[in-house]
BABASE-21576 format. One record per residue (C-alpha): residue in one letter; x, y, z. Coordinates in steps of 0.02 Angstrom, whole numbers, plus 50000, padded with zeros to 5 digits. Last residue first. Layout:
! residues N
aXYZ ...
This chain:
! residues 109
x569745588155059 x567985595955072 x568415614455068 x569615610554921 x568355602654825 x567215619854819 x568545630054801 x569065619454631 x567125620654588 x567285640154586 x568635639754473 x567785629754356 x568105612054299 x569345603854164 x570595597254290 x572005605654208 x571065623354174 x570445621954356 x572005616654439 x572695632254344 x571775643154378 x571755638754555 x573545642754567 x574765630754624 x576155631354754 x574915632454885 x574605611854837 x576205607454889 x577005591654839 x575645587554727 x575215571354660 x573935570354805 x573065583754756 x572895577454553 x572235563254636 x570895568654717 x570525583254592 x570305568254469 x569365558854596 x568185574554622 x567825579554439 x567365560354411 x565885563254540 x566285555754722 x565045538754731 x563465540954858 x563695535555028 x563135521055066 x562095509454944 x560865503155094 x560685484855154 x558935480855193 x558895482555355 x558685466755485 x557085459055531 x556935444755378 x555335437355388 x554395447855227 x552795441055193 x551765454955148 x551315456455329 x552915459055376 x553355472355255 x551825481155308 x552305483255498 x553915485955452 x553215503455323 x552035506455488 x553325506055628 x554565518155536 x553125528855486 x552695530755651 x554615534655729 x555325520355812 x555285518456011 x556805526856102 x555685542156189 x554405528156270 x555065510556240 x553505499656309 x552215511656300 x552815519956151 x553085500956052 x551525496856121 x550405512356051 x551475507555876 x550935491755857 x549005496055907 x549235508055758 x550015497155633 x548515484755682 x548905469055802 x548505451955710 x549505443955825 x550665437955688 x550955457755639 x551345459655837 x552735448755822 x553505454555669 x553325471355755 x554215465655920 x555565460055802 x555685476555719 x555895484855901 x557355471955957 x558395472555779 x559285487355846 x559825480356024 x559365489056160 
């Protein structure tokens, strides 16, 4: 099934004149455990009949941006020929962050 198939059907059922809950009684019957969640169903079902014609996502930001601590830690990493050789003190004190945040950005690098 492709992902723009259930939003379609909406956009469809929107120019029937079909209400958000008729919609979504089809969209069970027809894709049973795979249909889109209610609230899913309803927010398309009002973006079509505001007007909207485009059925894809709006595109989404992604993940959000590291914070500055994290590039710097990053990159100070990287520069590093061996990061055991280093204390955490001393990452910290050079980064400008705790010793508890170093930790922290360790466990996710």
């Amino acid at each position: 099934m492709s992902s723009l198939e259930q939003p379609s059907n909406i956009k469809f059922c929107v120019l029937l004149e079909k209400s958000p809950s008729e919609t979504l009684e089809m969209l069970n019957k027809a894709y049973g455990n795979d249909a889109m969640k209610k609230m899913a169903v309803y927010e398309w079902h009002m973006r079509f009949r505001e007007g909207r014609t485009n059925i894809e996502d709006d595109p989404r930001t992604g993940r959000p941006p590291l914070p500055p601590q994290m590039k710097m830690l990053s990159a100070f990493e990287k520069s590093c020929v061996r990061t055991d050789e280093l204390t955490i003190d001393a990452i910290a004190y050079e980064l400008g962050i705790s010793h508890g945040s170093v930790h922290t950005f360790f466990m996710m690098i």
